[in-house]
TORKOL-4160 file (C-alpha; in steps of 0.2 Angstrom, whole numbers, padded with zeros to 4 digits, m for minus):
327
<pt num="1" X="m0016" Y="0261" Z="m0194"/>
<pt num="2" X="m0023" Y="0266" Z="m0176"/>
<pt num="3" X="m0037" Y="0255" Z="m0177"/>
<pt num="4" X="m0026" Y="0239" Z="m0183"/>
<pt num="5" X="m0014" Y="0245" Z="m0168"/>
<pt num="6" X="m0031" Y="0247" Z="m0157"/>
<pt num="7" X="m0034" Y="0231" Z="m0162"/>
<pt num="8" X="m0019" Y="0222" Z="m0160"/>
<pt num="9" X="m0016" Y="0230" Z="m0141"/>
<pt num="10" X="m0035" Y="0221" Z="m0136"/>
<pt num="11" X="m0030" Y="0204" Z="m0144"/>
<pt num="12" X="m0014" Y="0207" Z="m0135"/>
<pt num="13" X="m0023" Y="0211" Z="m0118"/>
<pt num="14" X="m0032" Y="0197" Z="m0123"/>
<pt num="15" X="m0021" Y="0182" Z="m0123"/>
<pt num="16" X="m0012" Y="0189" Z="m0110"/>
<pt num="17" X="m0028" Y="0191" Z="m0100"/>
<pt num="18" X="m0031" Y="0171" Z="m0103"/>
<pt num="19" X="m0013" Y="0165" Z="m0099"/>
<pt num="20" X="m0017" Y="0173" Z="m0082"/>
<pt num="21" X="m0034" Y="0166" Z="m0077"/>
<pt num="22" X="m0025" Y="0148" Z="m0086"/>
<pt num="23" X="m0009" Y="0152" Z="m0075"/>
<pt num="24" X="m0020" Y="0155" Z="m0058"/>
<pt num="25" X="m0032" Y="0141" Z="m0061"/>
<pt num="26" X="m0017" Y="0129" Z="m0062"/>
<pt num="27" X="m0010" Y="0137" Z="m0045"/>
<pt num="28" X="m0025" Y="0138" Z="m0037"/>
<pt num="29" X="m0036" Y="0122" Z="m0044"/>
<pt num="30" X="m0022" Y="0109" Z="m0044"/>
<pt num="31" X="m0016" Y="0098" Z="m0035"/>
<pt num="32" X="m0034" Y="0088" Z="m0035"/>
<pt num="33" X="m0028" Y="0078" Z="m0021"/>
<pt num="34" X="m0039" Y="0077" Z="m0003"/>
<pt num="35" X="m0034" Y="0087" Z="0012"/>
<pt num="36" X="m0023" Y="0074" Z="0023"/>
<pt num="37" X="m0032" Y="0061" Z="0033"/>
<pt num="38" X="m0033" Y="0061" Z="0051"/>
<pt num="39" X="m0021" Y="0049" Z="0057"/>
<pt num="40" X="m0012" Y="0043" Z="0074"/>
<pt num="41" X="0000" Y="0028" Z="0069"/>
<pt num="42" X="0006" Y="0018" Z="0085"/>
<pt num="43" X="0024" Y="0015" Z="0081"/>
<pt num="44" X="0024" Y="m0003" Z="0090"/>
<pt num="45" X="0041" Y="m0013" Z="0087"/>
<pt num="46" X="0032" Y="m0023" Z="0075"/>
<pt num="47" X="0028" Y="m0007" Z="0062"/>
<pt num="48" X="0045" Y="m0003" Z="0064"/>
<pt num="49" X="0053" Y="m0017" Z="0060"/>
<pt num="50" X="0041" Y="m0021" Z="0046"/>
<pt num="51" X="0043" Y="m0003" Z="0040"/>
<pt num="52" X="0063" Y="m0006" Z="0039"/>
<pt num="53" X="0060" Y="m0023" Z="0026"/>
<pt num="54" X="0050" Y="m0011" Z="0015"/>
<pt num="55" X="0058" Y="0003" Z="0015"/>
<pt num="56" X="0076" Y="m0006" Z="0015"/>
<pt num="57" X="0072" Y="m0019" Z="0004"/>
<pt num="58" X="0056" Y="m0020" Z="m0008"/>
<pt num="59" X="0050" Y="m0002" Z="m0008"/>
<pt num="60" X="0071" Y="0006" Z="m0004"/>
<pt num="61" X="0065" Y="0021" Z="m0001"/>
<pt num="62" X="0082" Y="0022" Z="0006"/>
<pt num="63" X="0090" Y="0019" Z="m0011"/>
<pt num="64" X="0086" Y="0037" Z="m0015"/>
<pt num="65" X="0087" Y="0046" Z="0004"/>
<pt num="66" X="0103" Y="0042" Z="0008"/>
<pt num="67" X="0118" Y="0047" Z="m0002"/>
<pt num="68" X="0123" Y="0032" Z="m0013"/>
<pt num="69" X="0143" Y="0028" Z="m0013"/>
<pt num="70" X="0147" Y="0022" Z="m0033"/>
<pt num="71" X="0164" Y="0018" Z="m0028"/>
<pt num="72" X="0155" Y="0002" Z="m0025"/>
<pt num="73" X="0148" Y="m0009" Z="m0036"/>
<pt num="74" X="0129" Y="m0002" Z="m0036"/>
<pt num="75" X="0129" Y="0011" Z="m0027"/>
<pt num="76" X="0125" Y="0005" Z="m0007"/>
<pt num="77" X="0119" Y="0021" Z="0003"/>
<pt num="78" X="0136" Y="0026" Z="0013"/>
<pt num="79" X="0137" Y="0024" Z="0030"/>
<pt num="80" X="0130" Y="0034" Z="0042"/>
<pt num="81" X="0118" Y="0044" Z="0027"/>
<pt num="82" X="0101" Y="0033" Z="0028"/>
<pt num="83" X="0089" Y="0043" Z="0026"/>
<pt num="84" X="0098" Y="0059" Z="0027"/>
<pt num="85" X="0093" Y="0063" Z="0007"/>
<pt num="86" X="0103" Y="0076" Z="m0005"/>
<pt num="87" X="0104" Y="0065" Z="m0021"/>
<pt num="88" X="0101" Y="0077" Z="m0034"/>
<pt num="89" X="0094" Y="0071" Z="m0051"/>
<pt num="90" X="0097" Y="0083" Z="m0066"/>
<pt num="91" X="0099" Y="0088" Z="m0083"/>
<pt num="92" X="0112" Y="0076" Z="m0085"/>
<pt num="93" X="0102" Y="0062" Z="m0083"/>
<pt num="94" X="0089" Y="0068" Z="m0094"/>
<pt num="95" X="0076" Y="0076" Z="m0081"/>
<pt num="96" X="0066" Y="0092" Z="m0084"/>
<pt num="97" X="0075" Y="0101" Z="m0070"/>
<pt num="98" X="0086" Y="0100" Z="m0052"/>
<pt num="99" X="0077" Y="0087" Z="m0040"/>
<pt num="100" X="0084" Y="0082" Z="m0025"/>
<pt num="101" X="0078" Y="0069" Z="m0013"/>
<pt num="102" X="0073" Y="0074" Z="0002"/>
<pt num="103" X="0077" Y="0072" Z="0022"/>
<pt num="104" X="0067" Y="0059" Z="0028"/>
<pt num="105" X="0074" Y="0058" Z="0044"/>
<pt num="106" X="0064" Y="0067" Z="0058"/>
<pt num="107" X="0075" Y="0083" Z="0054"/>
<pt num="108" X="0065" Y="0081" Z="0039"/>
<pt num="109" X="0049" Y="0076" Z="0043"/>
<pt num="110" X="0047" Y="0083" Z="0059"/>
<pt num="111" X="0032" Y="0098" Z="0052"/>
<pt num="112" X="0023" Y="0082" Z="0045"/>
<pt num="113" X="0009" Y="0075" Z="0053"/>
<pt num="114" X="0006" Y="0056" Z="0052"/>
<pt num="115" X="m0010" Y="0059" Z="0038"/>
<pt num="116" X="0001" Y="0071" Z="0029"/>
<pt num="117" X="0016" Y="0061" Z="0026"/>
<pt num="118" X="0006" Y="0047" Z="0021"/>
<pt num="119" X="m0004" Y="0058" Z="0009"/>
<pt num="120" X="0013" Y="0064" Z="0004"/>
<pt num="121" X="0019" Y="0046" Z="0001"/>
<pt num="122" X="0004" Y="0040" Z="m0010"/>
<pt num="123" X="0000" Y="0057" Z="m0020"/>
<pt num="124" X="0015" Y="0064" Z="m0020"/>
<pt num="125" X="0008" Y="0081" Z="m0014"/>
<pt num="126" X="0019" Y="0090" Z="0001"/>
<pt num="127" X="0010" Y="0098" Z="0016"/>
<pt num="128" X="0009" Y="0114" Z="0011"/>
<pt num="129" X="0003" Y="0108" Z="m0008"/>
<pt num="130" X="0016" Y="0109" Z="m0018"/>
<pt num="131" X="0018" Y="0092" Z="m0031"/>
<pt num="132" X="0032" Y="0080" Z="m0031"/>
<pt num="133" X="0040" Y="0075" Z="m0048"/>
<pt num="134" X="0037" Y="0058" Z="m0050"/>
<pt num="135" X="0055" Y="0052" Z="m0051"/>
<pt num="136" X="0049" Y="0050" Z="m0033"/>
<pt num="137" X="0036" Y="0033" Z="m0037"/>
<pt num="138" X="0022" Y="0040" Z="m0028"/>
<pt num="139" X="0010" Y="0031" Z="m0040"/>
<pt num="140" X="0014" Y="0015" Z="m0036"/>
<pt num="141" X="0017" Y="0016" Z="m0018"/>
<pt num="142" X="m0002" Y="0024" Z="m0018"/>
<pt num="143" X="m0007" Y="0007" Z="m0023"/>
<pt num="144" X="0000" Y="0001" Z="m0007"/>
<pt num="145" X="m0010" Y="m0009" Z="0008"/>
<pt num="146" X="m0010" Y="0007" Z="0018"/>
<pt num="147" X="m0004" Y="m0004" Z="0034"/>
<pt num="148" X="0011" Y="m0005" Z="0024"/>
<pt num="149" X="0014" Y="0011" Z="0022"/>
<pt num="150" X="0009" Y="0017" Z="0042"/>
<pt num="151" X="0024" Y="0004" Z="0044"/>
<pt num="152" X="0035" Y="0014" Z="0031"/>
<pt num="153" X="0030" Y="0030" Z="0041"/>
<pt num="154" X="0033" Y="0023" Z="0058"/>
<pt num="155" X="0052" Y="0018" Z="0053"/>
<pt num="156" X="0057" Y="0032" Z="0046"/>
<pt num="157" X="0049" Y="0041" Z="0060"/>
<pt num="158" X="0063" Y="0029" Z="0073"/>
<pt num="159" X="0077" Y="0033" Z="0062"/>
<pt num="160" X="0093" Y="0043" Z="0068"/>
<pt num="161" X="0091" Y="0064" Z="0066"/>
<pt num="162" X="0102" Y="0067" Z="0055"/>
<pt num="163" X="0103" Y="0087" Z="0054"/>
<pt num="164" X="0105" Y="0089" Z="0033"/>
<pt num="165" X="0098" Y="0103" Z="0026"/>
<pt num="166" X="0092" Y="0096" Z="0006"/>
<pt num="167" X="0088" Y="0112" Z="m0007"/>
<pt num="168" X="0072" Y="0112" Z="m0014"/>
<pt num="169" X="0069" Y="0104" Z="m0030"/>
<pt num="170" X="0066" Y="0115" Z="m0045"/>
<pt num="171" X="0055" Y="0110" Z="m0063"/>
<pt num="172" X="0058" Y="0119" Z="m0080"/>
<pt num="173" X="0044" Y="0129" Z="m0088"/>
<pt num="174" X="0033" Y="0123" Z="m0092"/>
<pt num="175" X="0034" Y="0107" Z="m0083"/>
<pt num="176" X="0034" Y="0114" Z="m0066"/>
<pt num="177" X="0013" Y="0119" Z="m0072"/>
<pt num="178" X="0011" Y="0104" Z="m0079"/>
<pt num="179" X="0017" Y="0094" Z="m0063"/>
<pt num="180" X="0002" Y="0101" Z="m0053"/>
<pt num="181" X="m0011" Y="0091" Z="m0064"/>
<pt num="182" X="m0002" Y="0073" Z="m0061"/>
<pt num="183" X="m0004" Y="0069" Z="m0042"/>
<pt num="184" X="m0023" Y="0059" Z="m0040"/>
<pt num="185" X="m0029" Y="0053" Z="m0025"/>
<pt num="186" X="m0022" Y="0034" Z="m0020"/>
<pt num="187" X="m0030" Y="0021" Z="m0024"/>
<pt num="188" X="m0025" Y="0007" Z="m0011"/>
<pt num="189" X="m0027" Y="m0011" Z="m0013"/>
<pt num="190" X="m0025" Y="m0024" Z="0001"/>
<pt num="191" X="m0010" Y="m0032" Z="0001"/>
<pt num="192" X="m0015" Y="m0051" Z="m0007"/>
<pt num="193" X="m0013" Y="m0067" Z="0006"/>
<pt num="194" X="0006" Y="m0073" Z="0000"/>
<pt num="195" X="m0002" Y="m0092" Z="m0002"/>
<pt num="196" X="m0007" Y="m0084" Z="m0017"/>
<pt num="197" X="0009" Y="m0081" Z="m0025"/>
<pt num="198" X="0005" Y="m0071" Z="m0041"/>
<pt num="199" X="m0005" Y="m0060" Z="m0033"/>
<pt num="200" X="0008" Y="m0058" Z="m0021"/>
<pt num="201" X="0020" Y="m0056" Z="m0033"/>
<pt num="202" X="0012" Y="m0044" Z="m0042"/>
<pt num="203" X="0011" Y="m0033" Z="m0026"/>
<pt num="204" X="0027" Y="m0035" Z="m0022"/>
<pt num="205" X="0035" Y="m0032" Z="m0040"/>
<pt num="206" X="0021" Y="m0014" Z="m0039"/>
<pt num="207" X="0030" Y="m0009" Z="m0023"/>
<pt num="208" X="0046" Y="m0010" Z="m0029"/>
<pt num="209" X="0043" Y="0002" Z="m0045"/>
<pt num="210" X="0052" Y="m0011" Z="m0055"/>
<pt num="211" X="0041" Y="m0007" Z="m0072"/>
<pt num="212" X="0050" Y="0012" Z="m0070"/>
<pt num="213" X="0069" Y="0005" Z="m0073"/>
<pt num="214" X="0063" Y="m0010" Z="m0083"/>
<pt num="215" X="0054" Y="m0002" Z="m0096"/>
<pt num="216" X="0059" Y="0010" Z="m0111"/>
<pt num="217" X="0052" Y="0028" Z="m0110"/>
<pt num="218" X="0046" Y="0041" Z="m0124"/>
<pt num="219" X="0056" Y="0057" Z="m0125"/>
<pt num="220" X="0044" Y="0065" Z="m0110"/>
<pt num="221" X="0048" Y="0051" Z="m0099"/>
<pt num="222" X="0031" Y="0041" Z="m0101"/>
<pt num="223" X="0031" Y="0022" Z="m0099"/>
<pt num="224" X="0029" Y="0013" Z="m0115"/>
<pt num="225" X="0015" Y="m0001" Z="m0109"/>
<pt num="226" X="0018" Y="m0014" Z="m0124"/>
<pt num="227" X="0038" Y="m0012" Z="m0119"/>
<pt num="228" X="0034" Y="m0016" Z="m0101"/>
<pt num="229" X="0048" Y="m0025" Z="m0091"/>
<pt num="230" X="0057" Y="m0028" Z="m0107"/>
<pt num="231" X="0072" Y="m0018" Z="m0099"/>
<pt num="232" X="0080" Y="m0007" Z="m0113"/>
<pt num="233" X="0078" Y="0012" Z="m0102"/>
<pt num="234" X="0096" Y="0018" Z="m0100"/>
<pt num="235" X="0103" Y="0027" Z="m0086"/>
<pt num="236" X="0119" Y="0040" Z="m0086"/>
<pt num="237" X="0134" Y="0040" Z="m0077"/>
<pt num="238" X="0142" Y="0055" Z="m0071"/>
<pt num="239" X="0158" Y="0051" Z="m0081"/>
<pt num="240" X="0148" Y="0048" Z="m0097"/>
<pt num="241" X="0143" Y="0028" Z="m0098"/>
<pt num="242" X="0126" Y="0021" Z="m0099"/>
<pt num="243" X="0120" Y="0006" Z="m0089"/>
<pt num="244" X="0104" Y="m0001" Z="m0098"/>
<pt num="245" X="0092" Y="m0013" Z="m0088"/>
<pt num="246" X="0088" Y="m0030" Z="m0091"/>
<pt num="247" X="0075" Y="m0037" Z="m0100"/>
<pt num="248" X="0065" Y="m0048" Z="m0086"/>
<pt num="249" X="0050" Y="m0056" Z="m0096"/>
<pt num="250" X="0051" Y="m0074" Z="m0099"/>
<pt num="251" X="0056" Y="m0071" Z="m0117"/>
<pt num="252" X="0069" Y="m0086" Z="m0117"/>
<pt num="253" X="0081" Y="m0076" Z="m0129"/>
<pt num="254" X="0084" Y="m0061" Z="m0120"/>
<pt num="255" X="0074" Y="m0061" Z="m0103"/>
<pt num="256" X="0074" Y="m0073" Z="m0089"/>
<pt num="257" X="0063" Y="m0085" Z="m0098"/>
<pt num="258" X="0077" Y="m0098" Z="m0096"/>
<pt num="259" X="0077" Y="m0094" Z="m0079"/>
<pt num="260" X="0076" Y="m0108" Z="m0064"/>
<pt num="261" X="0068" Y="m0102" Z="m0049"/>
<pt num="262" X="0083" Y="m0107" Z="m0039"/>
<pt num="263" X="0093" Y="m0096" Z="m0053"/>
<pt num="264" X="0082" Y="m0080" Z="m0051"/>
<pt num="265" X="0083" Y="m0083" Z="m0030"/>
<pt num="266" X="0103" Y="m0082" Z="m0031"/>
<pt num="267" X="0103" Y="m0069" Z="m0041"/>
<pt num="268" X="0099" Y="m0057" Z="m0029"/>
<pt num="269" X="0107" Y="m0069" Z="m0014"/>
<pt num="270" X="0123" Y="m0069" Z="m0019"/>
<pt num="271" X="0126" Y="m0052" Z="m0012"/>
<pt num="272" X="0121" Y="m0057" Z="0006"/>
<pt num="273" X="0131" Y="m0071" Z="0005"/>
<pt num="274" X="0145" Y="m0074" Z="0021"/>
<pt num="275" X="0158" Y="m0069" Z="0011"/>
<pt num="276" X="0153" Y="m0058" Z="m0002"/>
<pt num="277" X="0164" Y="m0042" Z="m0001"/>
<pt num="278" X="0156" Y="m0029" Z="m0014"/>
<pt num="279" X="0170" Y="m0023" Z="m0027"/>
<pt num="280" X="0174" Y="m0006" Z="m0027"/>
<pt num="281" X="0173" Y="0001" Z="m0044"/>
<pt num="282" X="0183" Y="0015" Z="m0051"/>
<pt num="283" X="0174" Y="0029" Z="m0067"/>
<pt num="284" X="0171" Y="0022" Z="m0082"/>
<pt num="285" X="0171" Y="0004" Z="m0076"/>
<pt num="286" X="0154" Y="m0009" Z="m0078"/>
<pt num="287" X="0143" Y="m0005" Z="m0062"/>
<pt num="288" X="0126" Y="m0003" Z="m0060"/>
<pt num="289" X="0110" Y="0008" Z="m0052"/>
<pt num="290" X="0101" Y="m0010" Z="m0049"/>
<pt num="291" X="0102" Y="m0009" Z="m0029"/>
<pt num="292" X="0107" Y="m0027" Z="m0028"/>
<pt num="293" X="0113" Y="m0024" Z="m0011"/>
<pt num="294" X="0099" Y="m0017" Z="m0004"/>
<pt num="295" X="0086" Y="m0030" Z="m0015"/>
<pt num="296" X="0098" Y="m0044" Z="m0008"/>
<pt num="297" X="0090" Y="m0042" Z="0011"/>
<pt num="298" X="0072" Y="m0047" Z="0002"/>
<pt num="299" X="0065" Y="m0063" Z="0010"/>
<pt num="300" X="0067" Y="m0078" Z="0000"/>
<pt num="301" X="0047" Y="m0082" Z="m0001"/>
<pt num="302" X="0045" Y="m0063" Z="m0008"/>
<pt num="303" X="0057" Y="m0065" Z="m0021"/>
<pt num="304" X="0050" Y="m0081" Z="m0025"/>
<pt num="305" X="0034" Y="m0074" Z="m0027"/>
<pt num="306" X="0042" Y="m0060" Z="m0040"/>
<pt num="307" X="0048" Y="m0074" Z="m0050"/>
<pt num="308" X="0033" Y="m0083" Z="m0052"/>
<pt num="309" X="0022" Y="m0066" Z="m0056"/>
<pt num="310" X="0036" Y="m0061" Z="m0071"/>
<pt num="311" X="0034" Y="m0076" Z="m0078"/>
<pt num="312" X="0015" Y="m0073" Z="m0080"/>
<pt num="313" X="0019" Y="m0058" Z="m0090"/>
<pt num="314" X="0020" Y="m0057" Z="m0112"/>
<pt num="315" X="0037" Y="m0061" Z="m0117"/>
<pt num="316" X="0045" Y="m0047" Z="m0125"/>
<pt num="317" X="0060" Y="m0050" Z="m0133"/>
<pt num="318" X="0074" Y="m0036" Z="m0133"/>
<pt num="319" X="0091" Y="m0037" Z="m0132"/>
<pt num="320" X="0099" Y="m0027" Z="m0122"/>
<pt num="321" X="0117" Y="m0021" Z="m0121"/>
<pt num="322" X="0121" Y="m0018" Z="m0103"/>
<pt num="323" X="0134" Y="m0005" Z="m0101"/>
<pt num="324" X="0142" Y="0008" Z="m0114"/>
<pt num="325" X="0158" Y="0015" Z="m0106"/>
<pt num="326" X="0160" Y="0034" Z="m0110"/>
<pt num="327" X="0169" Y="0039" Z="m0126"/>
């Protein structure tokens, strides 16, 4: 019986020896990103106000880093918040632990060096190595023109201080190991002429992370690549209701397939219009995460170029209910 018991206590040691040397090679071997680059950005006028279209309305970086009002129909960021952060993302919607997005303001971003916040924006990895969940879509923004985002870093880098202190976010066991092996260096492309349109297109549609909201996920949260941009992913309201994105291939039944281009270019127009007043929108009536407002500042020729890249893409056909009000 004492030498089973022997036995037993050096497997034991064992295992437990391995768990270690696994724990402390994920600690200390991951992220596999390069050290920041060595970077100066000149933040001319002409960054800056490139910087605020793409972080305003393709990229809407400020979707997330300001503190959405959904009194409002689709959430616009509230006055006097851009940039400040403290959404949280959470159980509730399904994520594997508390994430908040953070200060990007120079309160925020003030211990960042210009190469570390563009490795940051582009891998996901902070400064002092940690990983980012991916909510934040640093995999497609590490596809980027790096031009684009210098002039993503230079705007945030002019914007108001706003003095918000944002918790840090947090990961459940074991996906805060498993977060470490996900960030990969970027690999940026150079943003295509817009004479060619459906390369264009395709860039702009990449920066904009619409394939994340637009397409169905497994159970872990992975993209399901034959589903792509056939909508169907469904997103919780605090008060219970599901909004469900829209399918946007050119399947003619359910997606925009019956589309005109003058149809698609309004849809996103009509809240820029003169006299649009955005609705406000009490719990548990229709509204939506879709940041129409924010998309609504794209320039015409850009959204024209989105149109004419989805209607390259397989048409998926699957209807989709938009909104399930609470029970």
């Amino acid at each position: 019986m004492k030498k089973i018991l022997k036995v037993f206590a050096y497997l034991l040691g064992a295992v437990i020896l391995l768990l270690v040397c696994a724990l402390a090679f994920l600690q200390l071997g991951f992220p596999r990103v390069d050290s920041p680059q060595e970077l100066t950005i000149e933040y001319t006028p002409e960054r800056i106000e490139r910087g605020a279209y793409l972080a305003n309305h393709v990229a809407v970086c400020m979707d997330c880093h300001s503190k959405r009002d959904f009194s409002e129909f689709s959430g616009p960021p509230a006055p006097g918040t851009l940039g400040a952060g403290g959404d949280r993302f959470d159980h509730g919607m399904g994520l594997p632990g508390v994430f908040y997005a953070k200060n990007i303001t120079p309160f925020g971003i003030s211990d960042y060096t210009d190469g570390e916040l563009y490795r940051l924006i582009t891998t996901g990895v902070t400064n002092d190595g940690r990983p980012m969940f991916p909510l934040m879509p640093y995999a497609y923004y590490g596809k980027m023109d790096p031009e684009d985002i210098y002039d993503i870093i230079a705007y945030v880098r002019s914007l108001p201080t706003i003095e918000n202190e944002v918790p840090d976010s947090k990961a459940d066991f074991p996906v805060s190991l498993i977060l470490r092996t996900i960030p990969t260096n970027s690999q940026p492309e150079k943003k295509p002429d817009p004479s060619d349109q459906i390369a264009y297109g395709a860039y702009l549609v990449n920066a904009s992370g619409c394939i994340e909201c637009h397409t169905q996920v497994t159970p872990q949260g992975v993209i399901i690549p034959e589903k792509a941009y056939s909508g169907g992913r469904s997103f919780p309201f605090p008060d219970g209701s599901l909004v469900t994105s829209s399918n946007i291939t050119p399947c003619p039944d359910t997606g925009i397939g019956n589309w005109s281009e003058e149809m698609f270019l309004a849809r996103f127009k009509q809240y820029q219009d003169s006299g649009y007043v955005n609705p406000k929108v009490a719990p548990g009536e229709f509204n939506s995460i879709m940041p129409w407002t924010m998309y609504a500042g794209m320039k015409e020729e850009d959204l024209r170029a989105i149109y004419a890249y989805l209607k390259t893409l397989p048409a998926t056909k699957n209807e989709v209910i938009k909104f399930t009000a609470a029970k």
